[in-house]
N, C-alpha and C positions, 0 to 999 in steps of 0.2 A: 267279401268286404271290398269298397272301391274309395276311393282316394278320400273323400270326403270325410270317411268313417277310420280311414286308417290316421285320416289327420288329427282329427279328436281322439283316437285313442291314444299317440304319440305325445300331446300335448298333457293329455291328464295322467298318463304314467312319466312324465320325466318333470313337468311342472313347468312347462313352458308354454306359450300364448299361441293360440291356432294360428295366428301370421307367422308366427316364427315357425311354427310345425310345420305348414306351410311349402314355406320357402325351403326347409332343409328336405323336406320330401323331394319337392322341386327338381334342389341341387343334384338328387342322389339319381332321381327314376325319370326325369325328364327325357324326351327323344329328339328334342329340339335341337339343330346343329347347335352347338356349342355351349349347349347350357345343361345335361346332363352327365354325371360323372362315367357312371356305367356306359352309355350309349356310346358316348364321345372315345371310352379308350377301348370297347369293343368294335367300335368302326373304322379305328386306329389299325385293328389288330392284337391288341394288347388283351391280358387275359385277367381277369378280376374276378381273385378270389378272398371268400368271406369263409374264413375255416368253422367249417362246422356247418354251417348254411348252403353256400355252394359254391358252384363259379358259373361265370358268364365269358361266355370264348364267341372268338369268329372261325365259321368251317366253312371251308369249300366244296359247291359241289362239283365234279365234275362235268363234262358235256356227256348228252346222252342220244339216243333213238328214244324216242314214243311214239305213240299212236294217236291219230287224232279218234275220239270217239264218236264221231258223226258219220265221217268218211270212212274210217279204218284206215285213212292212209296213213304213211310214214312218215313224221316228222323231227328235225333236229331241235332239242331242247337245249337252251344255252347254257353253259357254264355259271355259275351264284353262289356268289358268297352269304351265307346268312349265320344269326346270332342261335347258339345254343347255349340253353345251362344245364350243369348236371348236377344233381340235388346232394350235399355236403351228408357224410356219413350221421352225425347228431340231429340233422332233421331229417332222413328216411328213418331213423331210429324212434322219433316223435309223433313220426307223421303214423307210424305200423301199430303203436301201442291204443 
């Protein structure tokens, strides 16, 4: 399903107009500085969670050693922050059935 389809479906289960679905899709899933909810307080730091469905967090990775695969040589990978979600007990329970 991609945004398009999840907007129509939004709209005809709650009874509201594809611009307004829209927009609160928008609100919610945007990556845009400042205009997405999720993005905006997991790049804060902040953890958001949806009971039942899941959570969306910021983890850090460490710095590491790699290898480059062309050379074999050794090289230092930087330390990154990036976003994980882990999937809420009531939809790994949805998703198995």
């Amino acid at each position: 399903m991609n945004k398009t389809e999840l907007t129509e479906k939004l709209a005809k289960q709650t009874g509201m107009s594809k611009a307004a679905s829209k927009r609160a899709i928008d609100a919610i899933f945007s990556t845009a500085p400042r205009e997405g909810i999720i993005a905006s307080a997991v790049a804060k730091g902040d953890r958001v969670q949806i009971t039942g469905f899941g959570s969306f967090e910021r983890r850090n990775r460490k710095q590491r050693t790699g290898r480059n695969p062309q050379t074999g040589e050794s090289i230092v990978i930087s330390a990154a922050k990036y976003p994980a979600f882990v999937a809420g007990k009531s939809l790994k329970e949805r998703v198995r059935k």
